[in-house]
C-alpha positions as CSV (number, residue, x, y, z in Angstrom):
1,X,98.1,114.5,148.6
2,X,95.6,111.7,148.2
3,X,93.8,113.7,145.4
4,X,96.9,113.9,143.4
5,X,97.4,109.7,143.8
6,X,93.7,109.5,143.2
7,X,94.3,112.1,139.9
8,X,97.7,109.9,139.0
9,X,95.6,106.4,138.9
10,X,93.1,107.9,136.8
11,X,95.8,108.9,134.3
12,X,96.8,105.5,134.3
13,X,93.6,103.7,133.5
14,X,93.3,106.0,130.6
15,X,96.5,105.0,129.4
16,X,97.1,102.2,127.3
17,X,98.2,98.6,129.1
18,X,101.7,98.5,128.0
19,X,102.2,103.0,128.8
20,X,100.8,102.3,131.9
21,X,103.5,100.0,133.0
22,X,102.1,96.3,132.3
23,X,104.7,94.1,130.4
24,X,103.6,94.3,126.8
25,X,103.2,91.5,124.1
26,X,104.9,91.4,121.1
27,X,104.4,88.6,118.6
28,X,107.3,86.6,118.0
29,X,108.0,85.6,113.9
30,X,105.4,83.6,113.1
31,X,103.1,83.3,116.0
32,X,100.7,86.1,117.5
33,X,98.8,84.8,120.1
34,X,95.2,85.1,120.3
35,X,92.9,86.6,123.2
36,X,89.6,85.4,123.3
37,X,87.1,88.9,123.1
38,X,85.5,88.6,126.6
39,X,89.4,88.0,128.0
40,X,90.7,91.3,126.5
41,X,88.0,93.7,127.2
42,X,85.9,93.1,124.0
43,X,82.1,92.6,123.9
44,X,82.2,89.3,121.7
45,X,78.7,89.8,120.0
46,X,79.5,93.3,119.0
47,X,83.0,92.5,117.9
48,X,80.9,89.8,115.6
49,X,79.0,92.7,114.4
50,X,81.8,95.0,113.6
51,X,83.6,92.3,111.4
52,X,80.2,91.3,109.8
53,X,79.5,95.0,108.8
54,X,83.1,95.4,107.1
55,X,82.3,91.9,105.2
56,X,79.1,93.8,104.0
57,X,80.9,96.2,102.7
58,X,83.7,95.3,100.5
59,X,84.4,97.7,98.1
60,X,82.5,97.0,94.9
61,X,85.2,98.1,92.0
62,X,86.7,95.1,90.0
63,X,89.4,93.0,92.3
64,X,91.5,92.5,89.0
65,X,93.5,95.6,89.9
66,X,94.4,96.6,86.3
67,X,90.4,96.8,85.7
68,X,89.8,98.8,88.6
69,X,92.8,101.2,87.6
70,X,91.3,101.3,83.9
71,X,88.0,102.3,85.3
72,X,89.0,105.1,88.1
73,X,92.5,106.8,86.5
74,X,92.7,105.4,83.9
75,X,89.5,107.1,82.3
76,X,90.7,110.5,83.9
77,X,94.2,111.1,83.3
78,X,96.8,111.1,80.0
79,X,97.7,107.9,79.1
80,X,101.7,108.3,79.3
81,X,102.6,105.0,79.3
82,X,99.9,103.5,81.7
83,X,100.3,101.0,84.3
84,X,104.4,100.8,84.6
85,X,104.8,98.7,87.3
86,X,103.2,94.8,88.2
87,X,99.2,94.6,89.2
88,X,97.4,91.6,89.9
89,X,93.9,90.6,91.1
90,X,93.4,91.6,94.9
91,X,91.5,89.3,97.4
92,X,88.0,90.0,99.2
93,X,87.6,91.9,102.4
94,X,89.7,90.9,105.4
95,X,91.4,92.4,108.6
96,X,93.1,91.9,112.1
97,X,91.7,93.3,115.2
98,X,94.7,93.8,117.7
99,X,93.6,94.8,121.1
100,X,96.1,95.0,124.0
101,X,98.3,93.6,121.3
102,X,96.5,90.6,120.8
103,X,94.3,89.3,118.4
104,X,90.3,89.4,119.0
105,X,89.3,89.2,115.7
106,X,90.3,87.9,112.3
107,X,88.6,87.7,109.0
108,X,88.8,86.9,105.2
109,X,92.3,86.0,104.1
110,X,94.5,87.7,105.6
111,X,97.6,85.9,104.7
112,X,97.6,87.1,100.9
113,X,100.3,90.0,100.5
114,X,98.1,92.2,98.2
115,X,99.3,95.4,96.6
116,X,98.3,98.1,99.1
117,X,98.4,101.5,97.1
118,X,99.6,104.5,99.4
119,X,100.0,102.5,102.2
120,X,103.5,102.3,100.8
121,X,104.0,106.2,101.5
122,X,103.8,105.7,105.1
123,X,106.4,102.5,104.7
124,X,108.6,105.7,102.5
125,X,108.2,107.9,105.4
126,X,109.6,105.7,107.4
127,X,112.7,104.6,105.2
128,X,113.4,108.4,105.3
129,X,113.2,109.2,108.7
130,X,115.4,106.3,109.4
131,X,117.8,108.0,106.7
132,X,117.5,111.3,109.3
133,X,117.4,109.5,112.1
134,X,120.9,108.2,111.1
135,X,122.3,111.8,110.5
136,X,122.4,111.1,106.6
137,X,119.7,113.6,106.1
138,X,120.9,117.0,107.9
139,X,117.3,118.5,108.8
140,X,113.9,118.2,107.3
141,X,113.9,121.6,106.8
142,X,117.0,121.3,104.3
143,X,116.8,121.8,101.0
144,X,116.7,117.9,99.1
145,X,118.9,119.4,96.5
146,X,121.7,119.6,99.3
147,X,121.6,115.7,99.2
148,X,121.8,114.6,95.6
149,X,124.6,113.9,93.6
150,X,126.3,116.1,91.0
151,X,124.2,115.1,87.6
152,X,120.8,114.6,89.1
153,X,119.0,117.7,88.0
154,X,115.5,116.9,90.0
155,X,116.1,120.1,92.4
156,X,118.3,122.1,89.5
157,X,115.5,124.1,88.4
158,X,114.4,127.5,90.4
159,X,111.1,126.6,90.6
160,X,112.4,123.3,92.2
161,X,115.4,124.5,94.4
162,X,113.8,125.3,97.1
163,X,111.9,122.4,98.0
164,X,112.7,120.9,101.3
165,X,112.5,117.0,102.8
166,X,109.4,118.7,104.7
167,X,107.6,119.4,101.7
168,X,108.0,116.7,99.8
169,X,106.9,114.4,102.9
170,X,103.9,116.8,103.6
171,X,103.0,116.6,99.6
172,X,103.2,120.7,99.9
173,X,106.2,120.5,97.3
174,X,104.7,121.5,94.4
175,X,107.5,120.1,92.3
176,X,107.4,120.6,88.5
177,X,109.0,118.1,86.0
178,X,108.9,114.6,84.7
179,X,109.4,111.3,86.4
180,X,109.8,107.9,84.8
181,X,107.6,109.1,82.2
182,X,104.9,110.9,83.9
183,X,104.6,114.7,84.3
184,X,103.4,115.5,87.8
185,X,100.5,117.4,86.2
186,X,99.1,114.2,84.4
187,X,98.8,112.2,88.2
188,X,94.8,113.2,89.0
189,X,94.8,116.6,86.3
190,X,93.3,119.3,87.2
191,X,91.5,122.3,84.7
192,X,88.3,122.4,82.6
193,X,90.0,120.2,79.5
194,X,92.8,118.3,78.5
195,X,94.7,121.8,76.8
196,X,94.3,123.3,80.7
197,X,96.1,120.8,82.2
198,X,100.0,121.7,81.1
199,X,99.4,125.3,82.6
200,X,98.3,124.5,86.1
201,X,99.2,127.2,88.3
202,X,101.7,126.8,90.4
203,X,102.6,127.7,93.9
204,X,105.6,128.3,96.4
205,X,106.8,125.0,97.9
206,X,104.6,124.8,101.1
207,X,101.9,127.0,100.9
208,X,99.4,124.3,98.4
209,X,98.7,120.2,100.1
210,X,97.9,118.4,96.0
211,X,98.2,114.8,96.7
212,X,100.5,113.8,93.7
213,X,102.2,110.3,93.0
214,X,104.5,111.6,90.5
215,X,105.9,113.6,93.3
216,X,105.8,111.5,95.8
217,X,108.2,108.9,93.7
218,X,110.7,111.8,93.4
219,X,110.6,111.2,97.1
220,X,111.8,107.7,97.0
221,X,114.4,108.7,93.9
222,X,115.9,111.1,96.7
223,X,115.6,108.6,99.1
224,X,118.0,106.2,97.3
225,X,120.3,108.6,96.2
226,X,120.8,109.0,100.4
227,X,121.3,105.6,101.2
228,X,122.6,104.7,98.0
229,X,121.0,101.0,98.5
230,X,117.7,99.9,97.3
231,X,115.4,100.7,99.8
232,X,113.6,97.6,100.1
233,X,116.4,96.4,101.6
234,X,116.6,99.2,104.0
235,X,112.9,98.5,105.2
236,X,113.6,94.7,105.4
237,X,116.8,95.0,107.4
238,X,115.9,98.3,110.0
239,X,112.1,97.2,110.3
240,X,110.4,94.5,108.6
241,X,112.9,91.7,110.2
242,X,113.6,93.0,113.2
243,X,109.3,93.2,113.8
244,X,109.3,89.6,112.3
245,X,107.8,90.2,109.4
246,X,107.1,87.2,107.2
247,X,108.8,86.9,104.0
248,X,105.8,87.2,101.4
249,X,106.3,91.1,101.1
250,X,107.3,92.7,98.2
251,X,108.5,96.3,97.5
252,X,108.3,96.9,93.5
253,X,108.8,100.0,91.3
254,X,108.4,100.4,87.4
255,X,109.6,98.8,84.1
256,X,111.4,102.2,83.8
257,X,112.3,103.1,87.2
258,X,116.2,101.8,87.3
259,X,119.2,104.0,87.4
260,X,122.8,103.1,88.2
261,X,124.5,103.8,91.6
262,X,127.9,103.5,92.3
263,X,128.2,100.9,89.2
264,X,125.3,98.9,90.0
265,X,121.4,98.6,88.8
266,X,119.2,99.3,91.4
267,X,115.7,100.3,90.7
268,X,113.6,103.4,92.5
269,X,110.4,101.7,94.1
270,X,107.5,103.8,94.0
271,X,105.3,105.1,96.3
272,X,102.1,103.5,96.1
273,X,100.0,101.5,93.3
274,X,98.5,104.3,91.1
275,X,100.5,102.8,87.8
276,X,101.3,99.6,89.4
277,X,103.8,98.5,91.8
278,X,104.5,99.6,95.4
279,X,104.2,97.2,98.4
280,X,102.8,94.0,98.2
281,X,102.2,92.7,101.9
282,X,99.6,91.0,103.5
283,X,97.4,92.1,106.9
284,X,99.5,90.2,109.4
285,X,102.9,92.5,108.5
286,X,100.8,95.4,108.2
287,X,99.6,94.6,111.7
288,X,103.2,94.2,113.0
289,X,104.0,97.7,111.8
290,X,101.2,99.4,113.3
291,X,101.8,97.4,116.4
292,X,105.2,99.2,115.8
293,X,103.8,102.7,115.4
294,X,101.4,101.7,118.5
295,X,105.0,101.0,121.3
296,X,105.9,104.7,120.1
297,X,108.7,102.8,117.6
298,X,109.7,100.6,119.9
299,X,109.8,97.1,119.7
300,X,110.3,94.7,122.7
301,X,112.8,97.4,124.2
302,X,114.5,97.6,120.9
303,X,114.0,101.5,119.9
304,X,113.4,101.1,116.2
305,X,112.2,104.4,115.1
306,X,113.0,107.6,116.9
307,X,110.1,109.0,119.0
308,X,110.8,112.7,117.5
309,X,110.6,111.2,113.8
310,X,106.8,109.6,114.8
311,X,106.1,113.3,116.6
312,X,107.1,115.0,113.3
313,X,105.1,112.5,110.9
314,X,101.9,112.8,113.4
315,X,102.5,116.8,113.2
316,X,99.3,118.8,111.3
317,X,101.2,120.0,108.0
318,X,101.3,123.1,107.2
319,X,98.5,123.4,104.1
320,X,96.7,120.3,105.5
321,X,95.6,119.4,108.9
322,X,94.5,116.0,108.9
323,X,97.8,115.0,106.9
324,X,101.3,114.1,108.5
325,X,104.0,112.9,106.5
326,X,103.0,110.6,104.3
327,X,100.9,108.7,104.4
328,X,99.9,109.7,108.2
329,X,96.0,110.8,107.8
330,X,95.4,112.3,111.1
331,X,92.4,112.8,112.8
332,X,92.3,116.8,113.5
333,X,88.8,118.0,114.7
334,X,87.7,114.3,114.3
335,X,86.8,115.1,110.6
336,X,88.3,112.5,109.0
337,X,87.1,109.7,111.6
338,X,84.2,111.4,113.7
339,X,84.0,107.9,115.8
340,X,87.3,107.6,116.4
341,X,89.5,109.7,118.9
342,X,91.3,113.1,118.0
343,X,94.3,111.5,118.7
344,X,94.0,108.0,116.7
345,X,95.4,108.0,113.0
346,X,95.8,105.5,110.1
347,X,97.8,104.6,107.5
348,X,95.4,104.7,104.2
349,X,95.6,103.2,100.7
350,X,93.4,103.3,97.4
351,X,91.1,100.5,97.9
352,X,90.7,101.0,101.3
353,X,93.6,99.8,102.6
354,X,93.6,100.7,106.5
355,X,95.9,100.8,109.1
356,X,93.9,102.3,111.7
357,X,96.7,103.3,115.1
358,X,94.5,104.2,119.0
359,X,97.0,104.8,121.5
360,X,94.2,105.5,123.7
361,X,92.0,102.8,123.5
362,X,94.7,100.7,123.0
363,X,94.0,99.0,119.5
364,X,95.7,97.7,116.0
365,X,93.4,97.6,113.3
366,X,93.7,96.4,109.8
367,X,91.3,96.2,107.4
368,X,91.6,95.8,103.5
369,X,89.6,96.4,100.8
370,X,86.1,98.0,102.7
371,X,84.3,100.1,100.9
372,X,85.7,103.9,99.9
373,X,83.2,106.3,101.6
374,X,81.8,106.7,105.6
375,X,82.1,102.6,105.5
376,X,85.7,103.0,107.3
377,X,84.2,105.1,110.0
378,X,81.1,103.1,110.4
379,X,83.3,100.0,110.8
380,X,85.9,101.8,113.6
381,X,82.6,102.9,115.3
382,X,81.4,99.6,115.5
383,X,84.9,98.4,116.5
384,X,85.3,101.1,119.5
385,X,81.8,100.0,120.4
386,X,82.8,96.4,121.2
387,X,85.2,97.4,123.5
388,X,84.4,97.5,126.9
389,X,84.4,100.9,129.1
């Protein structure tokens, strides 16, 4: 008997403060209040070297994004319109440390609500599971074609029919066509020349993980089509406000991405900032969602997200281990963050843009614009290092 109270307090040490009972802290609109390192289990010189390291490492491509798409994609893909969708320079390395939901450490300016790439998949994740979650999307496992309107044709093709909300979310779809200009074999190409990249081969929806804008947008296309609203809206109204998000975010899509719904304009946002667009949101709101992810999808007893939607998006895919739904990079076997716990995972965007999720060791962390490479892991080590056994 007393071994099984001594095992049961044991399990509750490991656990974070607010699983293991404690009244948790959620920032009220804005305010977050502050915890002073040595108050919140930090070690305040190595949290000072953690920051400094990521400042040392900002990554060195041009901050005017347009130049730094110019030099990466644009030298290594078909033109086909370029950039569709609004850039703008970026800002210098900065983050949030949350640590038993409170901030230890700030840096850089982290007010500026930057474009942040594929971080926008995991915000598109969300806006679809709330879509399931709400019974308007009948199973993951069901065919997308099931939920689109007589006249869209993006599932009409046999190659195409049998792609499911799963694969599409797990970017095992393998969908063939063209979107808002761009065929999904000119997003990151793949043969020996140019003439090879038309004929990729092809494979069954769910057996091939290819990271793939082109068809991750039809994601958000389907998306609207099954709430029929723009989905910026949808995020603002089932998330971002009820979180207190501030204002300054921004959800865009392209020049070319509108269509008409039920007699009105609305245009398809896309998922991330390879040809522009995408979210536009600073490190404080990206903290408040990952702060969001941390409660399980809870937010001060308001269930926001349902627990089985985050078990699904957290779930090894199928082709892909150390890849959720998108954009949930996982950290299976450690590989993709050997510091960092098996169970952490982060939210990641061209860039980097990081939103870095440890149930166990109870920390938020953002950080923007580090260095592409080990410089993310080397900057979580020193973070998990700071914090106090």
């Amino acid at each position: 008997m007393h071994l099984r109270l001594l095992a049961s307090v044991f399990a509750l040490i490991a656990l974070p403060t607010w699983a293991a009972g404690e009244a948790s802290y959620f920032p009220p609109r804005n305010d977050w209040a502050r915890c002073a390192p040595a108050d919140c289990g930090m070690d305040a010189k190595k949290l000072a070297e953690a920051v400094a390291f990521a400042e040392a490492n900002e990554n060195p491509a041009p901050r005017d994004q347009t130049l730094a798409w110019l030099k990466s994609f644009g030298q290594n893909e078909p033109y086909f319109g370029g950039i569709l969708g609004p850039m703008a320079e970026r800002g210098g390395v900065n983050g949030l440390i949350i640590h038993r939901g409170k901030v230890v450490a700030e840096f850089g300016d982290t007010q500026r609500a930057d474009i942040s790439n594929s971080v926008t998949k995991s915000f598109l994740s969300a806006v679809v599971g709330l879509a399931w979650q709400d019974g308007r999307i009948r199973s993951t496992d069901a065919r997308v074609a099931e939920s689109m309107p007589t006249g869209v044709d993006l599932f009409a093709s046999p190659k195409n029919a049998p792609i499911t909300w799963q694969h599409l979310l797990q970017q095992t779809s393998d969908w063939e066509g063209t979107l808002w200009g761009k065929p999904d074999w000119a997003d990151r190409p793949v043969g020996a020349t140019p003439a090879d990249w038309p004929t990729v081969p092809r494979h069954a929806p769910g057996s091939v993980y290819e990271y793939n804008d082109v068809r991750i947008n039809v994601l958000a296309l389907s998306a609207l089509h099954v709430w029929r609203e723009p989905l910026p809206v949808v995020l603002r109204e089932r998330l971002m406000d009820p979180i207190g998000a501030s204002n300054t975010w921004r959800w865009e899509g392209y020049a070319n991405s509108w269509i008409e719904l039920d007699g009105q304009r609305m245009q398809s946002v896309s998922g991330g900032g390879h040809w522009g667009g995408g979210l536009f949101i600073s490190a404080w709101d990206m903290a408040r969602v990952g702060l969001l992810y941390l409660h399980d999808g809870e937010w001060n007893g308001q269930r926001l997200i349902a627990n089985e939607w985050i078990a699904k998006s957290r779930a090894p895919g199928s082709a892909n281990a150390n890849y959720g739904y998108a954009n949930w990079f996982l950290n299976t076997g450690r590989k993709e963050l050997p510091s960092a716990p098996e169970s952490a995972y982060f939210f990641a965007g061209n860039g980097q843009n990081i939103i870095y999720i440890d149930e166990q060791n109870d920390l938020v962390v953002v950080v923007r614009w580090i260095a592409n490479g080990p410089a993310l892991n080397g900057f979580i080590e020193r973070v998990l290092a700071a914090k106090k056994p």
